[in-house]
N, C-alpha and C positions, 0 to 999 in steps of 0.2 A: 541343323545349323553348324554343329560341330565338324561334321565333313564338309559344309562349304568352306568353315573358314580354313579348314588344313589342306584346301586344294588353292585358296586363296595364299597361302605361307609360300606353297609348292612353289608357285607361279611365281611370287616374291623371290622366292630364292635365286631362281632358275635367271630373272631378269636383272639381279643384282650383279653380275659380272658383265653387263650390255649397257649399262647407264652412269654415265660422268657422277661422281663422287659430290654432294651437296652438304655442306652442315648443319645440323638441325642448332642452331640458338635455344639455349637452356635457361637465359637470363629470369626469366618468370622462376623457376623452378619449378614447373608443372610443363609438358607436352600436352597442347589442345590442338583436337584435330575436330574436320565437319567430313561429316558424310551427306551422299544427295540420294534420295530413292524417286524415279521416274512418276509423273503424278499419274501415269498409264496405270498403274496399280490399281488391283479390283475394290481394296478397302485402304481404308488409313494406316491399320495395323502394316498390313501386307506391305503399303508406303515405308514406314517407319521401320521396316525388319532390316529391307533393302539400305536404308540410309544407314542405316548401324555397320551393316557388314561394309558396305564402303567406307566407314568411316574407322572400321578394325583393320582394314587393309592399309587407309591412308595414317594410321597409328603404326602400324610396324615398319611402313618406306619412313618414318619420321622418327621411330627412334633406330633405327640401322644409321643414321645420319651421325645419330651423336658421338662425338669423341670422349672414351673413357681416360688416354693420355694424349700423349704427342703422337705416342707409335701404333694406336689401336681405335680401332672404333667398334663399336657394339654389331656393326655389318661383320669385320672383321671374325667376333666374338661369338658368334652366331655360327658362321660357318666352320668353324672351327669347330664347335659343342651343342651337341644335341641337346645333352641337359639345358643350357644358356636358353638353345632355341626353341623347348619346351617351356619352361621360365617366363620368358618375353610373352608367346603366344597366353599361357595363363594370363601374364599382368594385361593384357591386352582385353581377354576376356572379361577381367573384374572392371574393368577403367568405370570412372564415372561418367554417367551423362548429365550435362548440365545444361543440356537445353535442347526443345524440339519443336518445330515451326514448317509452316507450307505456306509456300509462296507461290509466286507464277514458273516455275525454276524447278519446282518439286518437293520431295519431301525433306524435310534437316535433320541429322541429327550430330550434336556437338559431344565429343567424349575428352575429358583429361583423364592422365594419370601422373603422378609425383616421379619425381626423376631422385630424391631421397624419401628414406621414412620407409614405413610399412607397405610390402605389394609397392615398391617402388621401381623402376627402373636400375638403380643402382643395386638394388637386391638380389635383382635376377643376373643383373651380370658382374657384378664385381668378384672375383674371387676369395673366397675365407681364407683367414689365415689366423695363427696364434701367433706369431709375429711379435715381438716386445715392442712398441714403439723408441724408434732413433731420439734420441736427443739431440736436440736443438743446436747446429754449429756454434763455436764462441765467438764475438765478434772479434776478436783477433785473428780468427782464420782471415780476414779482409783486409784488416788495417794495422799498422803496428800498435799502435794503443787505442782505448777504449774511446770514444766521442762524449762528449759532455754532454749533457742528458737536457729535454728541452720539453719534456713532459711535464706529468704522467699523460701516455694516451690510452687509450679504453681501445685499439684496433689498428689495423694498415689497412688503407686504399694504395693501390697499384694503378695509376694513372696511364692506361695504353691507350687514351684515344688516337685515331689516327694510325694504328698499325696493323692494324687488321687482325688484333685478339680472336682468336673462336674460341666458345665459351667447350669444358669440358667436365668429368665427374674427378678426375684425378691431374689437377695439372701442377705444376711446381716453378717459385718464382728462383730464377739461377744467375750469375754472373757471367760477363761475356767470359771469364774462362772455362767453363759451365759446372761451376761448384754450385751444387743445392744450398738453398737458403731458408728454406721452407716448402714442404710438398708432403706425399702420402705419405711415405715413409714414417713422418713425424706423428702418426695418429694410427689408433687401432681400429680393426675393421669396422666393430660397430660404430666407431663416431664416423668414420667413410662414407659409411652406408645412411645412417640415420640424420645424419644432418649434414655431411659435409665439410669442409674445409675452408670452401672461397664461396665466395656471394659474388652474383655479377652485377652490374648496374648501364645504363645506356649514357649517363651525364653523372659530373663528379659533385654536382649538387643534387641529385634526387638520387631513390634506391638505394642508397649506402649505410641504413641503418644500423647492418650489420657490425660497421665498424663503431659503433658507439660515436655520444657526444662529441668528443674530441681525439679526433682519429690524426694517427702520425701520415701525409700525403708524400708519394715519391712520385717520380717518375720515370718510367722504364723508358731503357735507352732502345730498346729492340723486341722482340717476338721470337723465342725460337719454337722450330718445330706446330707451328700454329698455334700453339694453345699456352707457352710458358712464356710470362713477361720475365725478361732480363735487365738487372739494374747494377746499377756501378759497383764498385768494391765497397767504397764511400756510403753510400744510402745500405746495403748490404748491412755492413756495419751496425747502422744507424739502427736497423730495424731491429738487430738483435740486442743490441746492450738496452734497447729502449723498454724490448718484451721483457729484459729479465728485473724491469720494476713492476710492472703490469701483470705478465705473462700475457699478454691477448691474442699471443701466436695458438698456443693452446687452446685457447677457447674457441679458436678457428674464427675471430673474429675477423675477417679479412675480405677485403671485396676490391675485386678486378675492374675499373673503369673500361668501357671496350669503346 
């Protein structure tokens, strides 16, 4: 099995400079993928091996998709590092299977694995570092004085329906002059890796737990680089003098509307 699936990676890699660029959506925070095995198979087993390895193949074209930043994606990140591409093939191998069924169609098999946490996605490819975490702009980098305060909130939602958000493991929300406002920078590897920074959600009323009860809501003026919502000076502002009664920037309490 192990040499099919590293002639399976081969054949992945060799195809990945011949096919249009697609994003893999991380909103779940889990990648689930299904495999098929032909019901031609001698036994069920036999059924079920083949739906796996399809289904370890249709896991690596789907996380090669995901964007790590604006400027990289884990395809990117792959070809570039053997280690990364050793990494990935492992987390690949551990995935879970969480379901396995025959149909008229052939044999199923469904595998996820975690895009943060332990044997995560993020773990194979984001790079370590000892790095100090940045502190947090002041909000007068934005405005001349501070905004009067309209809290407490427990998180920020980033409202980008409508512009065509892609969800990533490291994005950063910036001003149209493109001053950081919040992004990796501000967090150490392991909270990168283990949980994260931004929550994504599909509607500005469901999925958003992550920003807590009563969540401070903006609206992003634009998109830059696919994946980073950009907001006024104004809200920019808002969101930081807001964190430093809360902190919920820290807590990475934050979740991108897409």
């Amino acid at each position: 099995m192990k040499k099919v699936f590293s002639v399976i990676v081969a054949l992945a890699m060799m195809l990945m400079g011949c096919t249009a660029f697609a994003a893999t959506d991380i909103t779940d925070g889990v990648i689930k993928v299904e495999g098929v095995g032909a019901l031609q198979n001698p036994n069920p087993a036999a059924g079920y091996r083949a739906a796996k390895m399809d289904a370890m193949r249709n896991a690596l074209e789907e996380a090669q998709g995901v964007y790590i930043d604006s400027e990289t994606t884990v395809r990117d990140s792959v070809m570039a590092s053997d280690v990364i591409k050793t990494r990935i093939n492992g987390m690949i191998k551990g995935a879970k299977v969480v379901q396995r069924y025959k149909d008229a169609d052939g044999y199923h098999v469904v595998i996820e694995f975690p895009v943060h946490g332990a044997q995560s996605l993020a773990a194979a490819v984001m790079p370590a570092t000892a790095t100090t975490p940045a502190p947090l702009p002041a909000a007068t980098t934005f405005v001349p004085e501070i905004p009067v305060s309209t809290g407490p909130y427990t998180g920020l939602i980033v409202d980008c329906t409508g512009l065509g958000l892609e969800t990533a493991m490291a994005p950063g929300v910036f001003t149209a002059d493109h001053q950081l406002v919040y992004g990796q920078a501000n967090f150490s590897y392991d909270q990168v890796v283990n949980k994260g920074y931004v929550g994504y959600a599909r509607s500005i009323n469901s999925g958003v737990s992550r920003a807590g009860s009563n969540p401070l809501i903006v609206r992003a003026q634009s998109v830059q680089g696919f994946v980073n919502p950009v907001v006024s000076a104004a809200d920019a502002a808002k969101i930081l003098s807001e964190n430093q009664i809360t902190g919920f920037l820290s807590q990475g309490n934050v979740v991108f509307v897409k």
